[in-house]
BAMARMAR-764893 format. One record per residue: x, y, z of N, C-alpha, C in turn. Coordinates in steps of 0.1 Angstrom, whole numbers, plus 5000, padded with zeros to 4 digits. Layout:
REM BAMARMAR-764893
XYZXYZXYZ
...
REM end
This chain:
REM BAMARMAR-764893
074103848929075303758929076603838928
076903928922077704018916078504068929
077404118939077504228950078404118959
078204048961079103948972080203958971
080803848976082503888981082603788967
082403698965082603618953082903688938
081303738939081003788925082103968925
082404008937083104098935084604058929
085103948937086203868933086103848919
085203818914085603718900085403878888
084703988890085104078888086504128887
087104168896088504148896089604078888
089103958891090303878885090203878872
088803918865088603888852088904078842
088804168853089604268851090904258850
091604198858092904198858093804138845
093003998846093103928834092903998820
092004058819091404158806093104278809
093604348816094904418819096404308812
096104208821097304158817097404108804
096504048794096503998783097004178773
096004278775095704328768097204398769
097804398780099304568784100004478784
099604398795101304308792101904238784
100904138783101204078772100804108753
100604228756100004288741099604168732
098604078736097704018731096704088725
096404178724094604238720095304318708
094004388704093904438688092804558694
093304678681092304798683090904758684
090604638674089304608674088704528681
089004448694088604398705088504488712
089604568716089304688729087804808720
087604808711086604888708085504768716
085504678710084504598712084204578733
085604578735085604588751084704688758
085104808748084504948754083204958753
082804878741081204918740080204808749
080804708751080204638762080204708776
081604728776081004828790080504918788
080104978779079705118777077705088777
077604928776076504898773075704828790
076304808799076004738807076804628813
077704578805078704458811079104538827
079104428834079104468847080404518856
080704638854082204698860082704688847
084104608847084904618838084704448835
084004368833084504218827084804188819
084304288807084504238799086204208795
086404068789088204038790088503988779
089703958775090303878759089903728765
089903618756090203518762090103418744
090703308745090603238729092503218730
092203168725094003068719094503148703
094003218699094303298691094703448696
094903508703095703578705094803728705
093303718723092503788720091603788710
090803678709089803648698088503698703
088403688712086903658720086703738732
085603818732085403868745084403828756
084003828767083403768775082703848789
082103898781081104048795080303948801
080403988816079003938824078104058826
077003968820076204098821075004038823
074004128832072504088841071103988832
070803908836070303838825068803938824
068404078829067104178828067504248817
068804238814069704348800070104278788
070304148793070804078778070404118765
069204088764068404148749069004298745
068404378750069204518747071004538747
071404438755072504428753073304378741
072704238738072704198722072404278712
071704388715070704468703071604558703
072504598709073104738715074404698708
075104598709076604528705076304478690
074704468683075104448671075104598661
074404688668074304768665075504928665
076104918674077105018676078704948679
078904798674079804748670079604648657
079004558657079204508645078504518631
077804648629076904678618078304738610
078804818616080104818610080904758600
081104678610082204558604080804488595
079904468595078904408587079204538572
078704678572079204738562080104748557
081404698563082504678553082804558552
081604498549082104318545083104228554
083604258566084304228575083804098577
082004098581081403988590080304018580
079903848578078803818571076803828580
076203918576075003948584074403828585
074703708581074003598581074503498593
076103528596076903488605076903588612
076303688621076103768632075803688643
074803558641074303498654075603378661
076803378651077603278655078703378664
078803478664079403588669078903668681
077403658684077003758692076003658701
075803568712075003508718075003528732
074303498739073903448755074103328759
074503298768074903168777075203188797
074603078799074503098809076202998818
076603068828077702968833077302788840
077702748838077602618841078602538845
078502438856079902358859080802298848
080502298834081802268830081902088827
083202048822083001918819083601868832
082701728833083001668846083201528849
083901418852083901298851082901218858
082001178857081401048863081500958863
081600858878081900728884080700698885
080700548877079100508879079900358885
REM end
């Protein structure tokens, strides 16, 4: 999916987007862009991973291969949020509300019946 002209596109824009929040608009925090880095550093695909949330860079959002997920979950709790779990930052009981898998989907839709 990725390799296409689409999936290359949404790459992009979602890079760009991840640039413009992060430089231009100095939305982001040291500790998203760590978090940025270790997803790519983990498999997120190119650069997707991006800020996104109404709080000002809350949330990050890697696409990444659904053959890697697992290790990729295992990878992000371990060389980003054990951390922040050791200094009491984030509660190890609330790690699963923080770190999940989801698949894209159309979204909310109106139906005419």
């Amino acid at each position: 999916m990725f390799n296409n002209h689409c999936g290359k596109k949404l790459k992009k824009l979602m890079n760009d987007s991840h640039y413009s929040c992060g430089v231009l608009h100095e939305c982001s925090c040291p500790e998203l862009e760590e978090l940025v880095k270790v997803c790519r550093n983990n498999g997120a695909l190119g650069l997707e991973a991006r800020l996104t949330g109404a709080v000002w860079g809350d949330c990050a959002v890697p696409l990444v291969k659904e053959s890697i997920m697992s290790q990729f979950i295992l990878n992000l709790k371990e060389q980003f949020y054990q951390s922040k779990i050791g200094k009491g930052v984030i509660n190890k009981n609330d790690i699963g509300l923080s770190v999940f898998a989801c698949k894209p989907s159309s979204g909310a839709a109106i139906y005419k019946f």
